[in-house]
N, C-alpha and C positions, 0 to 999 in steps of 0.2 A: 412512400408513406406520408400522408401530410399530416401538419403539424398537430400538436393539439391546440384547439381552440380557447384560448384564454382571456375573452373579453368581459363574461361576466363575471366571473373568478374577481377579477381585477376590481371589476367595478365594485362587488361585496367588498371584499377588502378596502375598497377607500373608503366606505362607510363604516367602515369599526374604526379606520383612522381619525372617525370624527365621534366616532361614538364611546362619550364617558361613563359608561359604564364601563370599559375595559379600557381604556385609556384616559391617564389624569387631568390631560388639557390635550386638544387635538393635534395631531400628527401632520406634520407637514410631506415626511417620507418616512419608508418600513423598510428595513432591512432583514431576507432572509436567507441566513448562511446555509449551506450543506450538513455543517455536524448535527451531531448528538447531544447530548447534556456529557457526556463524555470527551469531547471533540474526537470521532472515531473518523477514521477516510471515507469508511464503508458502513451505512449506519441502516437499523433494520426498516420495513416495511413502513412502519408508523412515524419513522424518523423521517422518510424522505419530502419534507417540506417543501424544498429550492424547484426537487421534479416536480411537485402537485401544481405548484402556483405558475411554474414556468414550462413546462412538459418539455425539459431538459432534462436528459436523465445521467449525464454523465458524472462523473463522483468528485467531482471539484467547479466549485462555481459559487457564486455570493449573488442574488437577485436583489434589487434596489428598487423600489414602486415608492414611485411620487402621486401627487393630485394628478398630475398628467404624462406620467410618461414611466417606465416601464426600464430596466436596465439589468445585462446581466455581464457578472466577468467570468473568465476561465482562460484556461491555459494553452499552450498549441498544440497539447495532446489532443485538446477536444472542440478545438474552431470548423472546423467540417462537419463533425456532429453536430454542434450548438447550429450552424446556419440550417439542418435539414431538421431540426428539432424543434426551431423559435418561431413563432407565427409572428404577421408582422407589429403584433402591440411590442414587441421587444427589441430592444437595440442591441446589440451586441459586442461587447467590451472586449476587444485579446489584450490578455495579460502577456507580456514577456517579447513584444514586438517596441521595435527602437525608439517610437512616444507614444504610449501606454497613457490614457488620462483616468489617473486612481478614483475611485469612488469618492475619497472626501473633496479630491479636484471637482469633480460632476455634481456633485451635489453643491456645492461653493456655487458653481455657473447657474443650476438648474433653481435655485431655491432661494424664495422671499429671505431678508435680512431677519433674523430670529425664530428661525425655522426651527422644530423638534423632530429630530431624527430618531425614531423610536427600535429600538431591538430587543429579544429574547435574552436577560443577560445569562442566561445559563447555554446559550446556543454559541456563542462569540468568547473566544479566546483573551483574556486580560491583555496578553500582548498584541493584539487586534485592535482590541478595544482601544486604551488610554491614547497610541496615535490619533486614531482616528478622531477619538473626542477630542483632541488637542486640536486637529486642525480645522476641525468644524468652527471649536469658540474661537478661535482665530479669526472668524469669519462672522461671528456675530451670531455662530447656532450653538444647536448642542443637543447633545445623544442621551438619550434615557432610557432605563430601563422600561421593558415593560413585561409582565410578568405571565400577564395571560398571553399566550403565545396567539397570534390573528389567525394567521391560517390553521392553526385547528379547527377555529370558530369557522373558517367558511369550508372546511375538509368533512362532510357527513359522512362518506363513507371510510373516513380513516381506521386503519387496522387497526386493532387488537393489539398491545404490547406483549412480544414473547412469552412464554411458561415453559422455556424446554427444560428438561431437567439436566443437571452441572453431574458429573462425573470425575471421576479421579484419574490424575494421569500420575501412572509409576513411578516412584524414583528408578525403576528396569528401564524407563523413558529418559529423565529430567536428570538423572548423576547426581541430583541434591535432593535431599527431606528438607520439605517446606519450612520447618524449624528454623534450620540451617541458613536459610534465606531469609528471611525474618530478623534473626539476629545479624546477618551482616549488614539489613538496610537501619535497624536501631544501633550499631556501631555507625554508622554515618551522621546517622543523627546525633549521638554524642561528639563526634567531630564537628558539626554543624552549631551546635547548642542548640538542639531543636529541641522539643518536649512532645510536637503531636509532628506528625505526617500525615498529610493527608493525600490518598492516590485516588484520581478519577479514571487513568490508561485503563481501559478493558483489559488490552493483555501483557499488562504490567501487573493486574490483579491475580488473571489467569495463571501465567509464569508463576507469580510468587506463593500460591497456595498450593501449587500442582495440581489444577484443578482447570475442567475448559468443560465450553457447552457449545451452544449453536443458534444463539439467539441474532446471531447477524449471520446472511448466509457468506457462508467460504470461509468463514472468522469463525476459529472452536472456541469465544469468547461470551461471558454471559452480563448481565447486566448487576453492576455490583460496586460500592466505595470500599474503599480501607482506608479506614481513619487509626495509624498508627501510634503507640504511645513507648515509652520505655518498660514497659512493664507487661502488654496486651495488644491485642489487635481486636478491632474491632470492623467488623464485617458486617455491609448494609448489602442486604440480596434479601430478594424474595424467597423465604423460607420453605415454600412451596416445593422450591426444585430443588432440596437438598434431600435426598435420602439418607435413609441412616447409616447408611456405608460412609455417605462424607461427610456426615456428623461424626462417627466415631473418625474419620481420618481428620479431622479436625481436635477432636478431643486434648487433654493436657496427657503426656504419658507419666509425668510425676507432679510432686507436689510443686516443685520447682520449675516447671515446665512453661512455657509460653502459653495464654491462657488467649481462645478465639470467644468474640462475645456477638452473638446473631442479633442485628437488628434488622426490623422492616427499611428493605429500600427505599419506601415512600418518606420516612424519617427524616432523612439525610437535614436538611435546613434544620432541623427543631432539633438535631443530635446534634451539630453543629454548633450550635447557638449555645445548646447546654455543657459542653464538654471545654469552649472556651469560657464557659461563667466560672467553670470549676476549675481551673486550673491555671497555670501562668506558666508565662517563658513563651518561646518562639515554636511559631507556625509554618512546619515547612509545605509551601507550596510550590506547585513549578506553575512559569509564568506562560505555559501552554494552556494550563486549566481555564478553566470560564472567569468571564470579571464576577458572573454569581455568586462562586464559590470565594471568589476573591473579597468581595463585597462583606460577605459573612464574617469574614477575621477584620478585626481592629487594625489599622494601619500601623500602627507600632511593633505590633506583633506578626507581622508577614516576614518571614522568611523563603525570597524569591530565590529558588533554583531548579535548574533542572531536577527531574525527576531521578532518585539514587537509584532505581529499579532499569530502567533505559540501560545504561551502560554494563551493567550485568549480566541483563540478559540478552545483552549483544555477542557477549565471551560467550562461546560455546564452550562446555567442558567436553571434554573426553568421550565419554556415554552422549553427549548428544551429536558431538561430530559425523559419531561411528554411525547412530541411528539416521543424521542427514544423507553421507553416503550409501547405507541402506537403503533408502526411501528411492532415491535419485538410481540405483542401479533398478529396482524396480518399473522407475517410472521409464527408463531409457528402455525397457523391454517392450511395455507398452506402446511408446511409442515407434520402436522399429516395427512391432506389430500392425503400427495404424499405416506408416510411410510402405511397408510392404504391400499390405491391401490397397492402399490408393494406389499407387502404379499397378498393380491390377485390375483395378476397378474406373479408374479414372477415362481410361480410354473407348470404354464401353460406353458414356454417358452414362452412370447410374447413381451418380456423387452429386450431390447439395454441399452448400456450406453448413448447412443444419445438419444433416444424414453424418458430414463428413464426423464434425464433434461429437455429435451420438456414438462413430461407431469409434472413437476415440475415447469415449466415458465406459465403454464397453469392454474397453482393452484393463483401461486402470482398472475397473472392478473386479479383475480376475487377478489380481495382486495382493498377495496377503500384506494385512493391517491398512489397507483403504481403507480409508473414513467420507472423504468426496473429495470436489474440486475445490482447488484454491485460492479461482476465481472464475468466472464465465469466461469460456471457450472464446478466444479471438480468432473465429473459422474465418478468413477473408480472402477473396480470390478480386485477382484485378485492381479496377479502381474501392473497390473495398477495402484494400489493405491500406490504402492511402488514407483511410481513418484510424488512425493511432490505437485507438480503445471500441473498433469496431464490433460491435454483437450481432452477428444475425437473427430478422425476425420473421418471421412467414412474408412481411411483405420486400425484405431486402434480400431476400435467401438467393442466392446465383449459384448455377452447376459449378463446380470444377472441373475445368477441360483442359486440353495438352495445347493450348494458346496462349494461356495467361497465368502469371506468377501466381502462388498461394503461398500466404504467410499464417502460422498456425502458432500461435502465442497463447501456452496453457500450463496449467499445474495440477500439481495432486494435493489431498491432504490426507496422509499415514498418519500414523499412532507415533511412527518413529521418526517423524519427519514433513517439510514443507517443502516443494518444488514450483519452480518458475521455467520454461524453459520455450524458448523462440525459435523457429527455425524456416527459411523461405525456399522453398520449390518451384523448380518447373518440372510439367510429366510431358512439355513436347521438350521446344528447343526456344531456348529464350535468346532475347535478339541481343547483339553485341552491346549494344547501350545496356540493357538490363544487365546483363553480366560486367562490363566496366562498372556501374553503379553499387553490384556485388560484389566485387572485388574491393571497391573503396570503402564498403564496409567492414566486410572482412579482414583489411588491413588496419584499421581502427580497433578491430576485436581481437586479433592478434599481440599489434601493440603496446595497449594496456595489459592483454594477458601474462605477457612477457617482462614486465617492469619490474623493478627492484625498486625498490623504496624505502626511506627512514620510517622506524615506530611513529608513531603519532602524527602523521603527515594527515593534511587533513584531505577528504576526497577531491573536493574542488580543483586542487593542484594537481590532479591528475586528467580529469577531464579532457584537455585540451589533447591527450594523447590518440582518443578514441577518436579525434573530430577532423584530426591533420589529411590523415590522406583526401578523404572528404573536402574540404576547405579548399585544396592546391586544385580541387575542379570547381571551386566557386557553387559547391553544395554543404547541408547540413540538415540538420534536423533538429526538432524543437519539444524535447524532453530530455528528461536525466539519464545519466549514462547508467545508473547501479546505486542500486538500494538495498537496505540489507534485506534478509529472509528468517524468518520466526523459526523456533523446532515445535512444527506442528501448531503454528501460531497464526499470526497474521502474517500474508506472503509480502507485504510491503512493512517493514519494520527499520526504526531508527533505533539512534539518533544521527547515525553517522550516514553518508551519500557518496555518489560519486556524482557529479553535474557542474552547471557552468553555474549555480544558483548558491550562494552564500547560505551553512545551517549553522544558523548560532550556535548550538547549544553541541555540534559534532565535536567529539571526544577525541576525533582524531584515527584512523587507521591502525587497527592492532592485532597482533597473534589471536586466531580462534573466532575473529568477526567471520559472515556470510554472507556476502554479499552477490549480488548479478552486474555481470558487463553485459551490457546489450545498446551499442549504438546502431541506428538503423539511416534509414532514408524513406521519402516518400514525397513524390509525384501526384500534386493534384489529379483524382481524376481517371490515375493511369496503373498506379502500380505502388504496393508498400515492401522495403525491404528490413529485418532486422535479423540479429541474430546473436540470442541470448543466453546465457549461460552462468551457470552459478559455481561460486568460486570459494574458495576457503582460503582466508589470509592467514600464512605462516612463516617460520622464521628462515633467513632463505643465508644460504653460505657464500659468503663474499672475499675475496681476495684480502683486503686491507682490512683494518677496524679502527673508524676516526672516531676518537674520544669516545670508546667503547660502545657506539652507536650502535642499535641492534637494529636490522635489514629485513626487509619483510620482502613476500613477494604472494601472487596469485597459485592457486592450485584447482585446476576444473575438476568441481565435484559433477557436473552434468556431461553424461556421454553418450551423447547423441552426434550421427555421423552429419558433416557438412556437405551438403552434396557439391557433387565435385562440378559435376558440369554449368554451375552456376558462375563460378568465377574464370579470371582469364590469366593463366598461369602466366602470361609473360609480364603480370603488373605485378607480380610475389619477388620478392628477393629470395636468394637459397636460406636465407635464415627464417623468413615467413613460413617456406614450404617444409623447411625440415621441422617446423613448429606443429605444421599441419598432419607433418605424416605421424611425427609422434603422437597427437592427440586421437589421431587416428588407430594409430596401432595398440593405444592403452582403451579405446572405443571396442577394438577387435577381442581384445583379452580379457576385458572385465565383463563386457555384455555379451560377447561372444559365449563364455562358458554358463552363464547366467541360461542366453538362450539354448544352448545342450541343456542344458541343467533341466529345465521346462519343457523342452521336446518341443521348439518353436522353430523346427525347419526351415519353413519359409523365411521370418524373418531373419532367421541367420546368413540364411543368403543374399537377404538385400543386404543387412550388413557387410557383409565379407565383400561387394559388388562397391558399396558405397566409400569403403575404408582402403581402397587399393593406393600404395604409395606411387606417389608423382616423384618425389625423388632418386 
């Protein structure tokens, strides 16, 4: 597929960098990040800026255009993608490679002495921002806002912003009434001394209202602030997409009751502006929000923290755990349903990477409380999988055949729940490298699964578990081991990680998080391996108890069988394999009676084929 073409793109764009009508004094460089006016990962149709200007479409990357030159960064999940995706007006920056040259570095080298760096302040992160403006004027430049966002102006056919309409999600779902929630994030605020809260997180808003939509795909989140006070909440959304059903779920149920006040989304700057004239005390903001929003509050009154909603809604309660593992037995049914049909189909030739994820979107639909996917299907066979965040598209689409590995990185999204789940096959005979490489994974996934660990431990420190076996063959791979998982939210959710990657603001490791292990590998060119799994941290029973230390440990909410003939059991210790048979045998009983339950034959059999113990 070749690139897209982006020479006159560019060229428009430099001339609004000079043109005062939309900018105050001319622009020397534009920076165009990936977010939202929300900072979302995943942002909808009319959001996607960074792909329009750069026909990069992977969901993390920062675009930088000068008078002459063209730059973009991203991660090693997505440097394979970014080289078959950038035509050559663009350079191409990897993030996370051992001398990485930052953006305020390139600019510093690339740019006249009193250059103006010009940004979207509402699209850049306050904690983005102030570095970066710091080491610019270090340098004798300096970043400025600019308000009319440029690539709009050269984007004609840019979509339409959402109108789906916002729906109610149960507390038979969520284990709390939205009230409930409400009042423990204004109990933080009295701890804090805060007076307003302000929350931009999508589905930090979602979570807290009990409420979701579908205004970004794969995210049941809608576009919306909550500008919190001691006394109300006030709610910016487009009033459009509320029905009177979550108008009355909104309503006060007494006199006394927490009172929701509806404004126009479009508002938010002029509510803002008015609700600090009228009021005093501290601003709680978290320092992930925009420098826009940051911009708006008086510097005396910013109250920089993390968001009280993050870590809340990271604790799963009770009602939501049970609806995770609900979701996840569902979606393992489907999935042996799909691994069934492939080794039937696969060796006929009648499989695509495309057909394959179709006929795997086909399985989950027949699953009660489907809602959709939780993220685009990663169908990749061969040297496809060696693209970390690979999507097939009519022009990349390859058969799957019994020569070459297939890695199939996909989820669901239930009513009762969010799924992430990775898994790598072969339907011939995979060569001993490929299977050593498998094995090295797999003994990384094992384990971290198996670890015991202090409360609060933060992920980072865990990391290097997944990476060892891996490492001692002088391999690795270049993304994060486990992230957490939303209930029925977003399938990548913080605040807390597991990676080799410092998160400020992680809470630490606790009873009732969700998180995925999935360390992989991948061979330019040749072959991707991973293998992913989602996990529920709980309280684990230990021998000793040092200064009343409480001990946590992993528990696989996904079960889905590992195929056996991928690894090479003489690289397993007996404690690996007794690891394996167990997961296997709780694979065999949980989904097994699921698929009786269903009248899914066939796939009971690959199961019961696929689950056989080695020890």
């Amino acid at each position: 597929m070749a690139p897209k073409n982006t020479g006159n793109l560019l060229k428009n764009l430099r001339l609004l960098m000079k043109n005062t009508n939309y900018v105050t004094e001319t622009l020397q460089a534009y920076i165009i990040p990936s977010n939202d006016n929300h900072q979302s990962e995943y942002v909808a149709a009319c959001d996607k800026r960074r792909a329009f200007i750069s026909g990069f479409t992977g969901s993390m990357g920062t675009a930088v255009v000068t008078e002459q030159e063209a730059a973009l960064w991203t991660d090693g999940r997505y440097f394979l993608q970014a080289v078959d995706e950038l035509d050559n007006n663009w350079l191409l920056m990897k993030e996370g490679i051992a001398h990485p040259i930052s953006q305020a570095a390139w600019l510093n080298k690339v740019l006249p002495l009193g250059s103006r760096v010009g940004v979207d302040p509402f699209l850049m992160a306050a904690d983005i921002w102030t570095p970066l403006s710091n080491q610019l004027e270090a340098q004798g430049h300096s970043l400025v806002p600019v308000h009319t966002n440029l690539i709009d102006l050269v984007w004609d056919d840019r979509p339409s912003p959402p109108s789906n309409p916002i729906v109610i999600h149960p507390v038979s779902y969520t284990g709390k009434p939205w009230q409930d929630k409400v009042r423990n994030v204004q109990a933080k605020m009295i701890e804090k001394g805060a007076t307003i809260c302000i929350m931009t997180a999508l589905d930090n808003i979602a979570w807290l209202l009990n409420l979701r939509g579908s205004d970004i795909d794969y995210n049941p989140v809608f576009f919306s602030y909550i500008v919190l006070t001691q006394h109300s909440v006030h709610f910016l959304v487009d009033e459009t997409k509320l029905s009177n059903t979550v108008l009355n779920h909104l309503k006060p149920e007494n006199l006394s009751a927490i009172t929701v006040h509806i404004h126009p989304y479009t508002s938010f700057k002029d509510f803002i502006n008015t609700i600090i004239a009228e009021t005093s005390g501290k601003v709680w903001v978290n320092k992930n929000s925009s420098y826009g929003i940051h911009d708006l509050i008086p510097e005396n009154r910013r109250l920089i923290e993390p968001s009280p909603v993050a870590p809340m809604k990271a604790i799963k309660n009770a009602v939501e755990i049970a609806g995770m593992q609900k979701a996840h037995i569902k979606d393992a049914v489907a999935l042996c349903e799909y691994y069934a049909w492939l080794e039937a189909e696969v060796p006929k030739g009648n499989v695509t990477e495309i057909l394959g994820a179709q006929q795997l979107l086909r399985y989950r639909k027949e699953q009660h409380d489907f809602i959709g996917l939780s993220f685009k299907t990663i169908s990749s066979v061969g040297p496809s999988g060696s693209i970390i965040h690979y999507q097939p598209s009519e022009e990349t689409d390859r058969p799957i055949t019994t020569h070459e590995l297939y890695l199939c990185d996909s989820g669901g999204q239930y009513r009762d729940g969010t799924t992430d789940v990775t898994r790598t096959v072969h339907f011939g005979t995979p060569s001993q490298y490929e299977r050593e490489c498998f094995t090295c994974v797999l003994k990384g996934h094992i384990a971290l699964s198996t670890t015991i660990f202090p409360n609060f431990l933060k992920g980072q420190m865990l990391d290097t578990l997944a990476r060892t076996a891996l490492w001692e063959q002088g391999l690795d791979y270049q993304h994060g081991t486990g992230h957490g998982v939303g209930s029925y939210l977003n399938v990548h959710e913080g605040p807390m990680g597991i990676g080799n990657r410092v998160l400020v603001d992680d809470p630490g490791l606790q009873e009732g998080m969700i998180v995925t292990i999935e360390p992989g590998y991948y061979e330019e060119n040749k072959f991707g391996i991973r293998i992913e799994n989602v996990v529920l941290i709980k309280k684990a029973e230990t021998k000793q108890t040092f200064r009343n230390q409480t001990f946590l440990m992993f528990q696989p909410i996904t079960l889905v069988p590992i195929q056996i003939k991928m690894f090479e059991p003489s690289m397993l210790t007996s404690k690996e394999i007794e690891w394996l048979d167990t997961y296997h045998q709780q694979c065999r009983e949980v989904i097994g009676k699921e698929l009786e339950k269903q009248g899914r034959a066939r796939a009971l059999e690959w199961l019961l084929k696929e689950t056989q113990p080695l020890g």
